[in-house]
N, C-alpha and C positions, 0 to 999 in steps of 0.2 A: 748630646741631642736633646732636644725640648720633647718633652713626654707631656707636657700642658696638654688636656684633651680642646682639641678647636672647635669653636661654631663654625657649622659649614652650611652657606647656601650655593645655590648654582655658577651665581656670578663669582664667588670664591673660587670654586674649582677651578672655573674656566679662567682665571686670573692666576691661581697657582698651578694650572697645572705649564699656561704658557711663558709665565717667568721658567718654568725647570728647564722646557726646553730651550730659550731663548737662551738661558746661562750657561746651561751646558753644551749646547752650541757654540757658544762665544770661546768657552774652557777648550774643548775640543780643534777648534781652528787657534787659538794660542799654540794649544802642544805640538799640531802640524806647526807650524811657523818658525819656533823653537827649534825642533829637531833640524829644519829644513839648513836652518841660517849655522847649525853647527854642521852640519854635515860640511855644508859650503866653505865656511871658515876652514875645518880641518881638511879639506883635500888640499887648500890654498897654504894651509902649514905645511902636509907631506911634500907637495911640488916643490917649495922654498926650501925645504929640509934635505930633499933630495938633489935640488941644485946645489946647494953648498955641500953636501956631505954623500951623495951618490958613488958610488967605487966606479960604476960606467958612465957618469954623466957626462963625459967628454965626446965617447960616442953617438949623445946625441944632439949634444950642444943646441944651436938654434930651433933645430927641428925639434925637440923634447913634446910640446907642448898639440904638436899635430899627430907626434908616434902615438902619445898616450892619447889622445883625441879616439883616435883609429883601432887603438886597441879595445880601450872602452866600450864605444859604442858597437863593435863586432861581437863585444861578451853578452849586447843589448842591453845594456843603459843609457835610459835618455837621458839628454840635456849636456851628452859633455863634447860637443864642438871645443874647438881650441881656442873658442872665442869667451867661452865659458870658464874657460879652466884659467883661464890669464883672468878675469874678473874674480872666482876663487881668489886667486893666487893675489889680485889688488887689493879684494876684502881683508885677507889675514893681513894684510902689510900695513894698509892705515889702520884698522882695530885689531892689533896683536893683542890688548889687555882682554879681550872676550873672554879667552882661557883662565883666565886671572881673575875667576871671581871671587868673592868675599870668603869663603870656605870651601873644602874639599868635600863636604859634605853637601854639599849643595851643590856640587859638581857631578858627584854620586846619583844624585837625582836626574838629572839630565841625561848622565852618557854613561851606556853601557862598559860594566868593569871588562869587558873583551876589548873595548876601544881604547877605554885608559890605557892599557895596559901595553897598546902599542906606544906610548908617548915614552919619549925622553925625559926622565927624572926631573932635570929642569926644568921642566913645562907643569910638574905635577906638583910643585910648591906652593905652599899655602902661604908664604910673605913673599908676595913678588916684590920685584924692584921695580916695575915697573909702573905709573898711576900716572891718568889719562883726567886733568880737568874736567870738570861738566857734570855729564850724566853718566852713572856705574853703570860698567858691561850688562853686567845683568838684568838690569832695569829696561837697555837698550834692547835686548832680542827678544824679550818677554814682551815689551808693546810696538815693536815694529817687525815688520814682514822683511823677509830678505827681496822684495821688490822694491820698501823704502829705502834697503839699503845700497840697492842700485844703482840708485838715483844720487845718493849720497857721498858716495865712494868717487863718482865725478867732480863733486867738489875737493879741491886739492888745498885750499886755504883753510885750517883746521878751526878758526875760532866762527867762521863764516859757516862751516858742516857744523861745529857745536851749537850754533843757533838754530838751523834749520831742524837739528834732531830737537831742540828742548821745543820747539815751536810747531812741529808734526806729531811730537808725545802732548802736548798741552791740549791742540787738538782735536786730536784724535785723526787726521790728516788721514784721507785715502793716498793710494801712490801718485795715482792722476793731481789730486788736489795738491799733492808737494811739487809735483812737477812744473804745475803752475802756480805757485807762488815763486818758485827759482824762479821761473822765464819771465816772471811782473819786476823781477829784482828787489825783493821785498827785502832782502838783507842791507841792500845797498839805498834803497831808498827810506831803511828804520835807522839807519847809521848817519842820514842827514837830516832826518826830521829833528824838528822843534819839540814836536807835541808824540810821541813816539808811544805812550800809552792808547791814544786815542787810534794811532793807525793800528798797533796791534788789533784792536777792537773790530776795526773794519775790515782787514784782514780776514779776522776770523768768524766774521760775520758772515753767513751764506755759505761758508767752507762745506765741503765734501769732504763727510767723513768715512770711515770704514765701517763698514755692514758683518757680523761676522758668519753670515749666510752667504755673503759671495768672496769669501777665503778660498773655497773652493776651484774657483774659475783661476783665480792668481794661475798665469803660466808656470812660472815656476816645481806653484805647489802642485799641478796637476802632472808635471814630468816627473819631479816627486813618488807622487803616489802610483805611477804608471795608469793613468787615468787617459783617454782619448779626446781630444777638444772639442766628437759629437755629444761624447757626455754629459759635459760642465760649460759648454759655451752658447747652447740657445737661449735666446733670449724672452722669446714667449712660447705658452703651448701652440697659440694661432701659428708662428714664425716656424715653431716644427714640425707640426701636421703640412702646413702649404710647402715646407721645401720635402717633406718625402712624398709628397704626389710631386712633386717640380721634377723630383729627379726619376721620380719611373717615368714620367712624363715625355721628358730628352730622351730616354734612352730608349721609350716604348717607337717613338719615332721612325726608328730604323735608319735615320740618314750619314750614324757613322759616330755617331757617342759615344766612347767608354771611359767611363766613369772611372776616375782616379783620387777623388777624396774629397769630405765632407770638413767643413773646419778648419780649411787648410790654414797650419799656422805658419808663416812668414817673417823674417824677421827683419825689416827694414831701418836702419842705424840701428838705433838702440830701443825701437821700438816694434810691443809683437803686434801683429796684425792676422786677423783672420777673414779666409777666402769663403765665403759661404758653400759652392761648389766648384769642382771644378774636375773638366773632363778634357778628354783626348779627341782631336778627332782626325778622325785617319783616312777618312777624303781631302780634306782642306790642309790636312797634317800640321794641327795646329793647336795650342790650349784653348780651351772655351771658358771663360771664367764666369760664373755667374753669381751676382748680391740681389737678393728680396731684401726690401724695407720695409716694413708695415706701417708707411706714413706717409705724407706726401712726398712729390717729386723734389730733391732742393740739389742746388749746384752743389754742395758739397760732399753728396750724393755721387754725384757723376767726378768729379773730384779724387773721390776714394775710390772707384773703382777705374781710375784711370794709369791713379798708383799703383793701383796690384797689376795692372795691364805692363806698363811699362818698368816692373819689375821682375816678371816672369820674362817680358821681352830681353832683357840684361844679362839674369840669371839661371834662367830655365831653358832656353832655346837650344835646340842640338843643331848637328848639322841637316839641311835639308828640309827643317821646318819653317812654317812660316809665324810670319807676330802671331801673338795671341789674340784673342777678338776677347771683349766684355760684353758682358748682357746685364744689364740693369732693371732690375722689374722694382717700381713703387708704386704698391698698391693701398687704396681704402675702401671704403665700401663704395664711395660717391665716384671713385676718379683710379683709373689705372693707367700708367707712363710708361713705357715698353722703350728704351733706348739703347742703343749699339752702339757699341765705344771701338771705334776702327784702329785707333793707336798710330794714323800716319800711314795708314797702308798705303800704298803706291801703284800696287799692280793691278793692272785695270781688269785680267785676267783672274786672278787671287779673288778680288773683290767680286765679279760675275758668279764665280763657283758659289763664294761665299755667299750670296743672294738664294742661291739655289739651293743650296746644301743644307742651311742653317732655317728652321721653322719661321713663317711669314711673321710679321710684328704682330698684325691681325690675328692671326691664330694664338701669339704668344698673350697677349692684352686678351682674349674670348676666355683662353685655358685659363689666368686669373682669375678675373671676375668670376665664372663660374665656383673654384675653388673656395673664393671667397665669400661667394653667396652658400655652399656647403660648409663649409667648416665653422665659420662665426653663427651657423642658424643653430 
């Protein structure tokens, strides 16, 4: 430790005291990330360990991966759908050397001796035989999220994944940002450049990188820590204050709202999606889905919440209900757009109720603006 006695004026302080927290911040969402991506690795080992060497795994053959889906999440742990535990289980398969790093001692640090302890000796050897070109395990979970490795683990040609990870670590690459350098085909269009120094460049020029203030919000990390998506996923103070008047607002109404969740996360392919609110309603017997924007009106706007419409219409609908309706609110101070996203309704009947039932646009467009001239003043 430096015991040097420091000059200190004000701008100093305010300058160390915000590097402490900025790094220790950054420290902090590492060690989440860390623990996260081994936890996920090692269930993806137990399933694989138990498919080949289970005494009853023939009982449950196919199904395996829905029992224990079912059992899990009844013991109330989020995040292990069966859609989850086979990504586990595809994690450990292409990066088996994770386990395998440089020392046992350095192993030690990571993962609790009650966990080693459940491993098979073979796993706990300090010379594997095992060595994976590129970048070392360790190097790997320490600078990428188990959401980059999401992403990652989709790629199935390994010198093309080895690119993208030394190219997301060089970076600093947020998930989003890796997701879009795949879909530009940036492996495939550096593999026929001429000048391939120079596109790296561009590439990474303008790139999105990771904030270690919003590690938090990572889906993942917030199933993780048993965090709720009203917690970690507003995006402004303004954006929070207007949706909790919005929602006593519906429900003050009395026309048949009940409120069924705030953040709703979604999981559309392979991507999560969150529902701003969303409610029940038991006259129209129907989802009411509703997105605030705090910006202008833009199609892609109406767009995204036409997705959530037509995906609850898919997956959510019982017997007896009708499509879901959206409600759209983009407000500014100058300009508010109040629009209803119908999803194809048909019934002329359905539709009349729902005129009735559901608060005037007028009224919905007056209730904004007002909010908005309160809250931002």
């Amino acid at each position: 430790m430096n015991t040097q006695k420091r000059e200190w004026d004000f701008e100093k302080l305010v300058g160390t005291i915000r590097q402490v927290h900025e790094e220790m911040a950054a420290q902090a969402g590492r060690a989440v990330n860390v623990s996260l991506t081994i936890r996920n690795w090692l269930i993806g080992f137990y399933i694989a360990e138990y498919e080949q060497n289970g005494a009853d795994r023939a009982e449950y053959g196919t199904r395996l991966l829905e029992n224990l889906s079912t059992r899990l999440s009844d013991g109330g742990m989020e995040g292990m759908a069966s859609r989850s535990l086979r990504q586990y289980r595809q994690f450990y398969s292409i990066y088996p050397e994770i386990w395998q790093t440089p020392s046992a001692k350095t192993l030690d640090r990571l993962i609790p001796a009650s966990i080693w302890q459940t491993l098979p000796a073979k796993s706990q050897s300090e010379s594997p035989q095992y060595t994976k070109p590129g970048v070392p395990a360790l190097e790997l979970i320490q600078k990428l999220s188990f959401s980059h490795f999401a992403e990652l683990i989709t790629i199935y040609d390994e010198t093309k994944r080895n690119f993208y990870e030394i190219e997301c670590m060089r970076g600093n690459w947020s998930v989003r940002e890796l997701k879009r350098q795949i879909g530009s085909l940036y492996y495939e269009r550096s593999g026929l450049s001429k000048a391939k120094k120079k596109l790296a460049a561009l590439a990474h020029e303008g790139a999105e990188t990771d904030a270690p203030r919003l590690a938090i919000r990572d889906p993942y990390v917030f199933e993780f820590l048993g965090l709720k998506p009203k917690e970690v996923m507003s995006e402004s103070h303004l954006e929070e204050q207007l949706l909790d008047k919005l929602q006593n607002f519906l429900l003050e109404l009395g026309h048949g709202f009940c409120f069924e969740a705030r953040q709703k996360r979604i999981l559309i392919g392979d991507t999560h999606n969150f529902v701003d609110l969303v409610f029940y309603h038991r006259i129209l017997k129907c989802h009411v889905l509703v997105e605030l924007k705090v910006e202008q009106f833009s199609h892609e706007n109406i767009g995204q919440l036409n997705t959530y419409v037509s995906w609850y219409k898919k997956n959510m609908m019982s017997e007896g209900d009708n499509p879901p309706i959206g409600i759209l609110l983009c407000t500014q101070r100058d300009r508010t757009l109040v629009e209803y996203a119908l999803a194809g309704m048909d019934n002329g009947l359905f539709v009349s109720k729902y005129q009735l039932k559901l608060p005037k646009k007028e009224e919905m467009q007056r209730f904004i603006e007002e909010q908005v001239r309160e809250t931002g003043s």
